[in-house]
C-alpha positions in Angstrom: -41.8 42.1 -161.1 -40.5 38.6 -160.8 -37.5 38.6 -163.7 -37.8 34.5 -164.3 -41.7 34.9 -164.8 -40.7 37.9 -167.2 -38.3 35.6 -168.8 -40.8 33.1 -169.4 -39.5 30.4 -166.5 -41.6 28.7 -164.0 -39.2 28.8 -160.7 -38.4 30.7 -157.8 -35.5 32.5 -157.5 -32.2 31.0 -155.6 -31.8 27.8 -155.4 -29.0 24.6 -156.5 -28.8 22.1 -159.0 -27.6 19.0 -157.9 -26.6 15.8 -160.1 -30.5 13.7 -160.5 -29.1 10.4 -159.8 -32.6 9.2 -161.4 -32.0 6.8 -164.1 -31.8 3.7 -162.4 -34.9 4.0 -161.3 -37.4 6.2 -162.5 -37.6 3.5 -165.8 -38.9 0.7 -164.1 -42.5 -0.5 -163.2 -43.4 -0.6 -159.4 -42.6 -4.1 -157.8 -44.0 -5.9 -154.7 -41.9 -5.9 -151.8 -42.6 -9.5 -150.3 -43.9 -9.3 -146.4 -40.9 -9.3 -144.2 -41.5 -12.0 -141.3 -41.4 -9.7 -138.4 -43.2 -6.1 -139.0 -42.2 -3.4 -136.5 -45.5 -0.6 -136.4 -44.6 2.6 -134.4 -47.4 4.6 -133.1 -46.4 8.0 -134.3 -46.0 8.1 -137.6 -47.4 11.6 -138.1 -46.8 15.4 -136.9 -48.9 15.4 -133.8 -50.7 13.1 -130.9 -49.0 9.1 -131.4 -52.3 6.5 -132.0 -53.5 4.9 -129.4 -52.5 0.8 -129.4 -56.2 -1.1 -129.3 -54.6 -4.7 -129.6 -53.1 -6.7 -126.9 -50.0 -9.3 -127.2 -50.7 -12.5 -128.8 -53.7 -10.9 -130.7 -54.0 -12.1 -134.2 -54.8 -9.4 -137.0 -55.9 -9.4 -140.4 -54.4 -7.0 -142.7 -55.9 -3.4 -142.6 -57.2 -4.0 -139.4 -57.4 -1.0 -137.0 -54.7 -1.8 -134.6 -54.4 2.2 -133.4 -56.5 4.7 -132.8 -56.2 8.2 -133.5 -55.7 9.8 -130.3 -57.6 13.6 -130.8 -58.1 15.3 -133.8 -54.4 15.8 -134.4 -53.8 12.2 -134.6 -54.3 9.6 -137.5 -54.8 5.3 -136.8 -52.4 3.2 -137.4 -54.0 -0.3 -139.5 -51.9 -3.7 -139.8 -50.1 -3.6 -142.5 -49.6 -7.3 -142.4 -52.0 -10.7 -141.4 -50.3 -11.8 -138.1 -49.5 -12.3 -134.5 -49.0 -9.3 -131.9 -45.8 -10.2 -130.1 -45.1 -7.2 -128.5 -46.4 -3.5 -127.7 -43.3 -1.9 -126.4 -40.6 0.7 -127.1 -38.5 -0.7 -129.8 -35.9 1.1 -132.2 -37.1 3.3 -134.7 -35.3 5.5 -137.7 -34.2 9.0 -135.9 -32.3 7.1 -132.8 -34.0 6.0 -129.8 -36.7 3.9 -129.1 -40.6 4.7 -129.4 -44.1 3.3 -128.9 -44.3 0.6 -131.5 -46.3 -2.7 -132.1 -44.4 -5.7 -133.3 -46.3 -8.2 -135.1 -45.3 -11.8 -136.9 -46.2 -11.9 -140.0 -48.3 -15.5 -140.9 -46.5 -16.0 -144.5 -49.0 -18.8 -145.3 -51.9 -16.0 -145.0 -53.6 -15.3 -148.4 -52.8 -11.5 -146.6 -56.2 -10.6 -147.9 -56.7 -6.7 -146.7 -59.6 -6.1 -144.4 -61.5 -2.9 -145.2 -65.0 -1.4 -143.8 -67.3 -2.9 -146.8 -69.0 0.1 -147.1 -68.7 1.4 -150.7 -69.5 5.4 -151.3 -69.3 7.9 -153.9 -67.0 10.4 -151.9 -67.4 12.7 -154.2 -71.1 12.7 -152.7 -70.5 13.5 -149.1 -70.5 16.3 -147.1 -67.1 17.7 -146.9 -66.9 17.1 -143.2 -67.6 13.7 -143.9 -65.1 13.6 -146.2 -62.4 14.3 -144.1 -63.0 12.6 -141.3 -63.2 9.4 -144.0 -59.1 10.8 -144.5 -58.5 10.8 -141.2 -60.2 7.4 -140.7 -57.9 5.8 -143.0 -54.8 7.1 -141.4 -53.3 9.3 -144.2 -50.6 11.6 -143.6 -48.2 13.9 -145.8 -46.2 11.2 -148.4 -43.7 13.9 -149.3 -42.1 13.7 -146.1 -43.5 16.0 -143.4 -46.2 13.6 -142.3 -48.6 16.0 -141.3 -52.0 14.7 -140.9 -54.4 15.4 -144.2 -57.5 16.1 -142.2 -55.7 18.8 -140.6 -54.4 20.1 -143.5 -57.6 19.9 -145.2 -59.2 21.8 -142.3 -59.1 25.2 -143.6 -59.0 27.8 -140.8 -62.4 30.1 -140.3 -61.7 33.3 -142.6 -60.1 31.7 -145.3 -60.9 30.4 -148.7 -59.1 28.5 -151.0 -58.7 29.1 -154.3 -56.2 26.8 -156.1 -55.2 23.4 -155.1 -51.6 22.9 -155.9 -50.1 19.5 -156.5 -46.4 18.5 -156.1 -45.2 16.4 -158.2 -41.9 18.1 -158.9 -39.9 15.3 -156.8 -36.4 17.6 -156.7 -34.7 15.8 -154.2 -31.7 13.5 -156.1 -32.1 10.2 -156.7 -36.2 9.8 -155.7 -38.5 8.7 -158.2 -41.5 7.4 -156.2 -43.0 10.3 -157.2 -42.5 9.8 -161.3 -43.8 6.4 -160.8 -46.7 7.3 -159.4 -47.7 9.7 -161.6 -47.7 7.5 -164.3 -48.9 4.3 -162.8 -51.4 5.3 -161.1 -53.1 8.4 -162.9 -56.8 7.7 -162.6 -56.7 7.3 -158.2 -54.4 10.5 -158.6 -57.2 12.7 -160.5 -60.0 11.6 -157.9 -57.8 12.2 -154.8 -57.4 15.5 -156.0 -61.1 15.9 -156.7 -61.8 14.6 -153.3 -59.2 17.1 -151.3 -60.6 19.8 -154.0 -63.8 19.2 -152.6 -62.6 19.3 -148.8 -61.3 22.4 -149.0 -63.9 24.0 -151.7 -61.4 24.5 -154.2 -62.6 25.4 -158.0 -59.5 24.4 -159.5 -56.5 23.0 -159.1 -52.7 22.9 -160.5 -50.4 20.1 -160.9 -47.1 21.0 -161.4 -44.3 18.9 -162.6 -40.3 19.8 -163.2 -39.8 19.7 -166.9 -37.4 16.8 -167.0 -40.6 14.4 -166.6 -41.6 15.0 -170.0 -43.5 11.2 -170.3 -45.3 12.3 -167.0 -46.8 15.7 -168.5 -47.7 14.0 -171.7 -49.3 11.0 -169.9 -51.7 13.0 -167.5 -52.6 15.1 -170.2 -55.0 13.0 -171.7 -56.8 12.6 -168.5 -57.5 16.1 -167.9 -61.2 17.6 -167.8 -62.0 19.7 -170.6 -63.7 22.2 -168.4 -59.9 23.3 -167.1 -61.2 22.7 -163.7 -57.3 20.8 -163.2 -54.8 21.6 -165.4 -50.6 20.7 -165.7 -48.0 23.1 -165.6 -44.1 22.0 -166.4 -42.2 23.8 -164.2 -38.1 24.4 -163.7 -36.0 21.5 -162.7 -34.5 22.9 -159.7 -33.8 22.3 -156.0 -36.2 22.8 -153.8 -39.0 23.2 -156.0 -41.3 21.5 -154.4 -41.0 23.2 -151.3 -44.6 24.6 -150.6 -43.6 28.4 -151.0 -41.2 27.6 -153.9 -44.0 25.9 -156.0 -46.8 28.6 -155.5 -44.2 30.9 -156.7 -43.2 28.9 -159.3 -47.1 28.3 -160.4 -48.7 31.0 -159.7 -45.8 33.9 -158.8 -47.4 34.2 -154.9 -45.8 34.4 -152.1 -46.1 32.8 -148.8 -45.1 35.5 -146.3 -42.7 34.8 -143.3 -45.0 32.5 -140.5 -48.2 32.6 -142.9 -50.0 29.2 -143.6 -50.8 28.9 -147.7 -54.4 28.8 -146.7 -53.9 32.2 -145.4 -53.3 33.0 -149.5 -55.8 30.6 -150.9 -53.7 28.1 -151.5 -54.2 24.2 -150.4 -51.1 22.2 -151.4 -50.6 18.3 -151.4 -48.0 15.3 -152.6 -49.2 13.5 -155.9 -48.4 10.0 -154.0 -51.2 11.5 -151.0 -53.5 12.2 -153.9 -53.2 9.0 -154.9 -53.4 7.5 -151.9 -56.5 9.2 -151.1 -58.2 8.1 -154.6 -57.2 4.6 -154.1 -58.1 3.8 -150.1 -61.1 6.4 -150.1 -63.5 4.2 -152.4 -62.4 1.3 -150.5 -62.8 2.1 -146.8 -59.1 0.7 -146.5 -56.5 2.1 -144.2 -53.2 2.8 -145.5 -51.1 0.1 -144.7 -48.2 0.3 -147.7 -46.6 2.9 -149.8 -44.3 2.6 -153.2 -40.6 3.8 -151.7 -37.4 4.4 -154.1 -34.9 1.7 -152.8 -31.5 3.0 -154.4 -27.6 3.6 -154.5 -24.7 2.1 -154.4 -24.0 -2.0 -154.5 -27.4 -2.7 -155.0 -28.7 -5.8 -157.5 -32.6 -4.9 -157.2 -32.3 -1.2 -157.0 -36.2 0.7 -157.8 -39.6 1.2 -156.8 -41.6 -1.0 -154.7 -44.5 -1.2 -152.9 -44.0 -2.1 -149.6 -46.0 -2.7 -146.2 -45.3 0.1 -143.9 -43.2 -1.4 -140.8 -40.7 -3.3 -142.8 -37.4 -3.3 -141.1 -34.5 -2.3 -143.1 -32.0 -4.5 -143.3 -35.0 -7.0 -144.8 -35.7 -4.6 -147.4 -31.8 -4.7 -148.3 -31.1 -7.9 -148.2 -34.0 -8.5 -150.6 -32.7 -5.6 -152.9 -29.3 -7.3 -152.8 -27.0 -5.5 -151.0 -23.5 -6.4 -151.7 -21.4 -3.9 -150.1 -20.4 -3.8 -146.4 -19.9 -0.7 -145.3 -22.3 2.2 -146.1 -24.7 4.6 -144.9 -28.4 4.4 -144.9 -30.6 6.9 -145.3 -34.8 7.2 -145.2 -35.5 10.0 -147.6 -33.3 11.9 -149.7 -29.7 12.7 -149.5 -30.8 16.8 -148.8 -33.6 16.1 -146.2 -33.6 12.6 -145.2 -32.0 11.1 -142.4 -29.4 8.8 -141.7 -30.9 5.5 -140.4 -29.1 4.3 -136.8 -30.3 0.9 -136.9 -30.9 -1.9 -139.6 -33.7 -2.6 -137.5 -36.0 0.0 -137.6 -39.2 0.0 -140.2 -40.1 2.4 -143.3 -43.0 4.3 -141.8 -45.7 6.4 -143.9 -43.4 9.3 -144.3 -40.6 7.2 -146.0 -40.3 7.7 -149.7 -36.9 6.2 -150.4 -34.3 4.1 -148.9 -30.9 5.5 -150.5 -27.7 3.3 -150.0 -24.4 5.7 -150.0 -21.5 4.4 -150.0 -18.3 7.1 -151.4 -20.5 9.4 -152.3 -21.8 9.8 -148.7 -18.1 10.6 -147.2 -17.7 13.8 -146.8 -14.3 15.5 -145.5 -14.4 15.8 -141.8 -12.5 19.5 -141.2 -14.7 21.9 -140.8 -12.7 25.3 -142.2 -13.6 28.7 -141.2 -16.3 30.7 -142.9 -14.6 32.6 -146.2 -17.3 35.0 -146.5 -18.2 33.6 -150.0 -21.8 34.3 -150.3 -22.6 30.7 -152.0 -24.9 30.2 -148.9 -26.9 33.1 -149.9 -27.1 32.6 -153.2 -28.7 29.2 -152.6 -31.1 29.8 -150.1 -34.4 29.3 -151.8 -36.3 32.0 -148.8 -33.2 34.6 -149.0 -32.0 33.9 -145.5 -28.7 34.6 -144.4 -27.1 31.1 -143.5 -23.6 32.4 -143.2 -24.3 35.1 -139.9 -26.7 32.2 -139.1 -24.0 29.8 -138.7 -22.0 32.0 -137.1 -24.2 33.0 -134.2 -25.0 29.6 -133.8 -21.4 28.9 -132.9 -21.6 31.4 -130.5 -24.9 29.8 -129.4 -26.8 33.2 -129.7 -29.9 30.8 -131.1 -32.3 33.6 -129.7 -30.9 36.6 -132.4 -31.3 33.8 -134.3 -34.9 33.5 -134.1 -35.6 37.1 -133.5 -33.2 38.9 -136.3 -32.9 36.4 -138.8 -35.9 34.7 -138.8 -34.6 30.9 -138.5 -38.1 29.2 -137.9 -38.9 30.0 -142.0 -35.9 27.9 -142.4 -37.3 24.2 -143.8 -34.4 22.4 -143.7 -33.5 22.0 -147.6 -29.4 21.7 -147.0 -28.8 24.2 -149.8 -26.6 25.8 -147.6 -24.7 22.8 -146.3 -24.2 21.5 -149.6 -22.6 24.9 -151.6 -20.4 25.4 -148.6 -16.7 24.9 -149.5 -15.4 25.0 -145.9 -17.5 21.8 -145.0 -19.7 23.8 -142.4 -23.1 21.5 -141.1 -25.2 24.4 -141.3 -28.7 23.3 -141.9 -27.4 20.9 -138.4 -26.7 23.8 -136.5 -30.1 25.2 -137.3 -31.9 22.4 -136.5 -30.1 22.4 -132.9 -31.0 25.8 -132.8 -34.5 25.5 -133.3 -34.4 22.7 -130.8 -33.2 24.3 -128.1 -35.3 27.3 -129.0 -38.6 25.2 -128.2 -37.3 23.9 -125.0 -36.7 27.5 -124.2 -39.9 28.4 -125.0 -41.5 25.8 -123.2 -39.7 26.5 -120.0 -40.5 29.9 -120.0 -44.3 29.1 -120.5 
């Protein structure tokens, strides 16, 4: 028996609590971010085959405008997010180091930036659910919590399974993020049909939304939107970190769990981002690609810190300068302070995956010995799937990464940081496992 359901607690075992950081934010309405004049688009934005650039330089587009095309079925298009001139279809610098694919357009600031979108209005909830998502895939929509995995795919259940629950994440854990609170109460209506829509794509009869309990004005606020046949219904959940991991909520919700390697379809489960949901119920209706997302811009030295929406391709150092960034040395980071990463460049864009641009300045130093292991078990404790980061680490510094894989299951490993940040002798270990993993695959591949 799961004690914490026994005890009446909606949460997974394991786990940290780290200070929200979510007050200077999750208050405030959603802004506008203006248009930046230069927008940078890279073609893969999304787990899976980079779209396929169908524009040539010096092309003008019109905003929403297919400028990519999906290149397979695990591929999404890319649409303008911004009226403009092509000035370039090259590699240019994007967030994770490097350069990539990308098409650079200038933005025509004395464009009305009226959005182009097919014309064709239909009641979604009337198609055929193959229609339906290849309507998702047609609009380009990927994972908005982060992962970026493509929502058609996702709402491809494999042959032999069946879904039986929808769950919805709108727990938003990670520190300082509110996109997600926003959302939820901005933009309730679009939220509920999304969900309808993916519940129809994968044949779902009902679905779950759960939210961490120290959203209190989002619970009451959906509330009154739910059907009275309980078709979707709201669960308040534990404030905790990670709990809106995938296997941590359908523990949390429904006390199932998502075996080592298993898919949640594999247990009935389909599981999807409020801010996709909404997404989905907003472009859907429309025949409009996505082209812009509501991101968390916050931390330290910042006048305009908050939510804004903002055209996708945006470089970064426009989007601080507009929320007023008076400090001059600090670190940058798309995502959260547990899972995102640390941007190399002012000059690379916010692509569809980016839900907040957090500005660190002392809280982001960290000390720079690392100290031996001291066998203190913290690593343990926090692990939200019961892995052993401690030996982990360890055989990772002996660069034994195939044990690794083979005796203590590293590929179930997602990443969260629990680890890294419990640790009291400083050790990077979610880094070493992702170096691991790495070099794991390029193993693999070699080997055939």
């Amino acid at each position: 028996m799961n004690l914490l359901k026994f005890f009446g607690k909606k949460t997974f075992s394991h786990g940290i609590h780290p200070e929200e950081y979510k007050t200077e934010t999750n208050t405030k309405a959603t802004r506008r971010l203006p248009f930046a004049p230069e927008i940078i688009v890279p073609l893969a934005q999304s787990i899976g085959k980079p779209a396929k650039a169908i524009v040539y330089k010096g092309q003008h587009v019109t905003r929403g405008e297919m400028i990519a095309a999906a290149d397979g079925f695990m591929s999404v298009p890319i649409h303008a997010p911004v009226t403009g001139t092509v000035i370039t279809i090259d590699k240019l610098p994007v967030a994770k180091g490097g350069k990539a694919p990308a098409i650079a357009i200038k933005t025509s600031l004395d464009s009305g930036q009226i959005i182009v979108n097919s014309g064709i209005q239909q009641d979604y909830l009337q198609m055929s659910r193959q229609d339906l998502i290849k309507a998702v895939q047609n609009i380009g929509m990927v994972g908005l919590g982060g992962a970026s995995f493509p929502t058609h795919v996702k709402m491809s259940i494999p042959e032999g399974c069946s879904i039986h629950t929808v769950l919805v994440n709108g727990c938003e854990c990670e520190p300082f993020l509110t996109t997600d609170h926003r959302v939820m109460l901005e933009k309730i209506e679009v939220l509920l049909l999304g969900l309808r829509i993916a519940m129809k794509c994968v044949d779902a009869p009902k679905a779950i939304i759960g939210i961490e309990n120290n959203k209190r004005d989002v619970l009451e606020a959906i509330k009154a939107y739910l059907p009275a046949d309980q078709s979707i219904t709201i669960e308040a959940i534990d404030t905790k970190y990670p709990q809106g991991a995938e296997k941590m909520l359908a523990t949390a919700l429904l006390d199932i769990e998502i075996p080592s390697r298993a898919l949640p379809s594999e247990m009935g489960l389909a599981i999807f981002n409020v801010a996709t949901l909404a997404q989905i119920g907003e472009l859907l209706p429309k025949g409009q690609g996505l082209i812009e997302r509501i991101i968390t811009i916050t931390g330290d030295d910042l006048e305009k810190a908050g939510n804004y929406l903002a055209p996708i391709g945006t470089p970064l150092q426009y989007i601080l300068d507009y929320a007023g960034f008076t400090g001059e040395e600090a670190e940058v980071i798309l995502g959260g302070p547990m899972m995102g990463i640390a941007a190399h460049s002012l000059d690379v864009p916010i692509v569809k995956g980016t839900g907040a641009i957090l500005v660190l300045d002392s809280r982001a130093t960290k000390r720079d010995d690392i100290l031996p292991c001291i066998k203190c078990t913290q690593c343990l404790q926090a692990c939200p799937i019961h892995l052993n980061p401690s030996e982990m680490g360890q055989l990772a510094a002996k660069r034994q990464y195939d044990v690794m894989e083979t005796d203590y299951h590293l590929n179930d490993c997602f990443e969260c940081g629990a680890c890294s940040y419990v640790c009291p002798s400083n050790i990077p270990l979610v880094q070493y496992f992702r170096i691991a993993k790495t070099l794991n695959r390029e193993r693999h591949l070699q080997n055939g």
